[in-house]
Residue, then its C-alpha position, 0 to 999 in steps of 0.5 A: x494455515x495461516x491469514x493475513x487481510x491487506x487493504x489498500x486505502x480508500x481513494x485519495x485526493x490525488x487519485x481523484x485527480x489522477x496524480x502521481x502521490x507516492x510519498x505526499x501526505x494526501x488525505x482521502x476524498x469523500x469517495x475514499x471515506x465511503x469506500x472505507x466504510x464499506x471495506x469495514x462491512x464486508x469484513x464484518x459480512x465476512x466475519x472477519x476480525x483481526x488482533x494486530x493493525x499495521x499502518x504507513x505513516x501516510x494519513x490516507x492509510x491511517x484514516x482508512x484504518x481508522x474509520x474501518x475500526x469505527x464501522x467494526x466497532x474496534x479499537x486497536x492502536x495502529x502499529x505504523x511505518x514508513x516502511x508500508x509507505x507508498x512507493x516514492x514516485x521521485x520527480x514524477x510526484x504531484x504530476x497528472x497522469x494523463x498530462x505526463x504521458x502526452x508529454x513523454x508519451x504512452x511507452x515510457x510512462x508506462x515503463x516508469x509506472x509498471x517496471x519492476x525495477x525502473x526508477x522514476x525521474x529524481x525529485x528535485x534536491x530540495x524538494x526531496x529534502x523537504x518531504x523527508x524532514x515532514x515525513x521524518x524518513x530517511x532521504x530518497x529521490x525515488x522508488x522502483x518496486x524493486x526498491x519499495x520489495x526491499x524496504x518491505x520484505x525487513x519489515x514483514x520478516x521482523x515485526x509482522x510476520x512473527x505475530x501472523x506465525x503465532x495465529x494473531x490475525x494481522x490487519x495491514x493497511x497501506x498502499x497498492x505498490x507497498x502492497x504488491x511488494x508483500x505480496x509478490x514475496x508472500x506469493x512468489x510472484x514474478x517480476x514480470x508477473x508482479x505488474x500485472x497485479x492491480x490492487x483496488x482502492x479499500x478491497x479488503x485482500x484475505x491472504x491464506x498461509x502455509x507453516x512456512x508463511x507462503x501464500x497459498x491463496x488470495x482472494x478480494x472481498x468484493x460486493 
């Protein structure tokens, strides 16, 4: 048997605000700060260490990796992607969510939020442009989870899952829809399943593996 820890950053300033974030380089709120911490003692409670620490490119999730290694007294260097990045909320990004859904209306926000292959609206040319130059990735206008599921999966086959079939105790910390996409494949979840899966702010997620590197089971560290 194998393990792997996931761990959805702490709450960021736009989750404070309740807009959409995706791909913007949101820091965390005071609130998500502290949350870091204590994911940091329930897996020093747990007793629960990790080898290897992969990370977005994504500052909220690069500052929760980072307090957590201070609270548990480590000092990895994090591997980082944008390929664990959030998933890209397109036209939808910076948008309030209560705002949004009294203007389109309860149904289709939820479509836009929860489908696992529905894109959002396409962010605006330049604005798309701009994020992908700040961020250094490859331009995009918009994600489903269908589309973060096959930026993902690649990087899980090549550069994580190898590490965790040699014992390595693999860290990765990122964000609630990249992390969904891991673990729909991971767990063989369906699409319709998959949108029922809520992934809290820094919950420290302990997944077991089969030889195979199949989920087996998964349960949240909580208080």
């Amino acid at each position: 048997m194998h393990q792997l820890i996931l761990i959805r950053h702490g709450q960021s300033i736009w989750n404070k605000e309740n807009r959409f974030t995706g791909w913007m380089n949101i820091d965390l709120s005071e609130k998500g700060k502290q949350e870091a911490k204590e994911a940091a003692q329930l897996l020093l409670d747990g007793h629960f260490h990790f080898d290897t620490l992969f990370t977005s490119e994504l500052i909220r999730a690069q500052n929760t990796a980072r307090i957590i290694q201070e609270q548990m007294g480590t000092s990895l260097t994090p591997i980082s992607s944008w390929k664990l990045n959030e998933r890209h909320y397109g036209g939808l990004t910076g948008l309030n969510k209560e705002e949004t859904t009294q203007k389109h209306g309860a149904e289709q926000v939820k479509t836009w939020r929860r489908s696992y292959d529905t894109l959002p609206p396409k962010m605006d040319e330049t604005q798309a442009q701009n994020l992908s130059r700040e961020l250094d990735v490859p331009l995009c206008y918009g994600e489903s989870l269908k589309t973060t599921v096959e930026r993902v999966i690649p990087y899980w086959k090549e550069e994580i899952a190898p590490l965790v079939r040699q014992d390595q105790k693999v860290l990765i910390v990122a964000h609630g829809n990249s992390l969904r996409a891991l673990m729909k494949y991971i767990f063989e979840i369906s699409n319709d399943d998959i949108i029922q899966l809520e992934i809290p702010t820094a919950t420290p997620v302990i997944c077991e593996l089969d030889d195979s590197l199949k989920g087996t089971d998964y349960r949240f560290l909580q208080k």
